[in-house]
N, C-alpha and C positions, 0 to 999 in steps of 0.2 A: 270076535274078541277085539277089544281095542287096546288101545296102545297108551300105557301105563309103568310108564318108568319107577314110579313111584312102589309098584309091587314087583319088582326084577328081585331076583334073590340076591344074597351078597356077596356071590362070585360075581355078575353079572355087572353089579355094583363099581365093587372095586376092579373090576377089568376096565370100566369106564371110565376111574378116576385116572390107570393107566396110560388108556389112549389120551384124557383131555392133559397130563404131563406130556407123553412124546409130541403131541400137538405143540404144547407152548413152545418144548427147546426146538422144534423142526420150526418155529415159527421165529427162533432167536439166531437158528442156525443159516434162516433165510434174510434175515436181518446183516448178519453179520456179512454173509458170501455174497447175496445179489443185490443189498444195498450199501455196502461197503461200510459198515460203521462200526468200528471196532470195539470191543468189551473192555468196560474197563475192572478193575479186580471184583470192585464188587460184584458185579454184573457176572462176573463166573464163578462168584461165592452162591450167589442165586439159582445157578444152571447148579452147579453139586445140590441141592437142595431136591432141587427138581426131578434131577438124576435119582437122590435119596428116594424122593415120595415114590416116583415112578416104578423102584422095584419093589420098595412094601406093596403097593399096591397091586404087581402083577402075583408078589408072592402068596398075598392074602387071594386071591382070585385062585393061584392053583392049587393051592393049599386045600381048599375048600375047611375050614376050620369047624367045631362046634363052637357053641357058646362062649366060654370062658377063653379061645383061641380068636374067635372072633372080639370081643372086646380087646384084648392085649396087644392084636393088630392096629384096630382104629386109636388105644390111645399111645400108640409107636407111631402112628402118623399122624396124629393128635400133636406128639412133641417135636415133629420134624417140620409141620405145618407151621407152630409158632416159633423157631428156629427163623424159617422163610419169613415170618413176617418179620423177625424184629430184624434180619437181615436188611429185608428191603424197607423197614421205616429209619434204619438208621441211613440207610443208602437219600432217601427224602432230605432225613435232616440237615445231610452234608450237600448233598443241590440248593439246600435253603439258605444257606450259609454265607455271608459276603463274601467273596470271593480276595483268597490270599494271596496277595504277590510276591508273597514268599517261598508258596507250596512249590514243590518240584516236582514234576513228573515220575513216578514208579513204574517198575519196570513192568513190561506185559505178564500176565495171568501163567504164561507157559515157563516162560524163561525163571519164576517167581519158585515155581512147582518143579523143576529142575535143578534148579541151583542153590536151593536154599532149604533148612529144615522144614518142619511143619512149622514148629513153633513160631520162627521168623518171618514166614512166609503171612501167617493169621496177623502178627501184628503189623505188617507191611500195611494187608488187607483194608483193616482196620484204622486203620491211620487216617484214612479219606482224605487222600491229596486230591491236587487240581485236575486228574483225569476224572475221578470220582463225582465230579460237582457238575463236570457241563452235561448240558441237556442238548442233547442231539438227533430225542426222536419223540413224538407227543403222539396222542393220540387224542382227540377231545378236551385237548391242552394241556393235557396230565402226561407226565413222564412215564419211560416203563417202568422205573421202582415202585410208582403209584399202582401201574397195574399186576405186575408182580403181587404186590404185596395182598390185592385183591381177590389175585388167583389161588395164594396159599390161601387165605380165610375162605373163599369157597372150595376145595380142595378137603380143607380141616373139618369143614361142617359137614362138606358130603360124606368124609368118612365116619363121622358121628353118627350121623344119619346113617350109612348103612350098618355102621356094627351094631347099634343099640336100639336101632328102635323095633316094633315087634311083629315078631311073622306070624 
């Protein structure tokens, strides 16, 4: 027998899409605690996203669904995929951004989520001040919003791929 990812059924599927989200945040969480580089709002606008896919995806796995459960999975993480990208393309635009010497600093992600409504807290978010813009970690000289934003598009396509294509 060989080894053919491509014919796993679509529990097996979405278990995987699973594991490769808990990978990324253990990978955001390693980021943050062993190389000291603290998130900034958007950046845990990102990880809720992540969090989101992460339990469609285990849900869709233990669920084990038919047909029509399966489709309404993949496009529930279909719209939480493109959520994550336009998160992290907007998170791009404001790194690309010349830099304001006006912007003020926003309060951290926790204290945000504590002390303030949803509604205040999203346009804090959203605002893309000056924590938002710097770049503090590259990878092949792209930012993590770049790769973020890479992760959700393959993430969204694997779930396409597994809901709808044909067994």
């Amino acid at each position: 027998m060989t080894f053919n990812p491509f014919r796993w059924s679509f529990r097996a599927q979405f278990f995987t899409g699973f594991l490769a989200c808990t990978a990324l945040l253990a990978y955001a969480f390693f980021v943050q605690f062993q190389l000291g580089i603290e998130p900034c709002p958007l950046c845990g606008a990102q990880r809720v996203v992540f969090v989101t896919l992460g339990i469609v995806f285990l849900a869709g796995s233990l669920v084990n669904p038919g047909s029509l459960g399966r489709k309404i999975f993949t496009l529930l993480l279909l719209l939480v995929a493109c959520i994550g990208i336009g998160v992290a393309g907007f998170h791009l635009w404001v790194q690309h951004q010349p830099p304001d010497p006006l912007a003020g600093c926003t309060p951290g992600w926790n204290y945000m989520i504590e002390n303030f409504p949803i509604s205040k807290t999203l346009k804090m978010i959203f605002r893309g001040d000056a924590d938002c813009s710097v770049v503090n970690w590259t990878f092949l000289s792209l930012s993590m919003p770049f790769w973020t934003l890479v992760s959700f598009a393959a993430l969204g396509a694997g779930a396409v791929w597994a809901g709808f294509h044909k067994r």
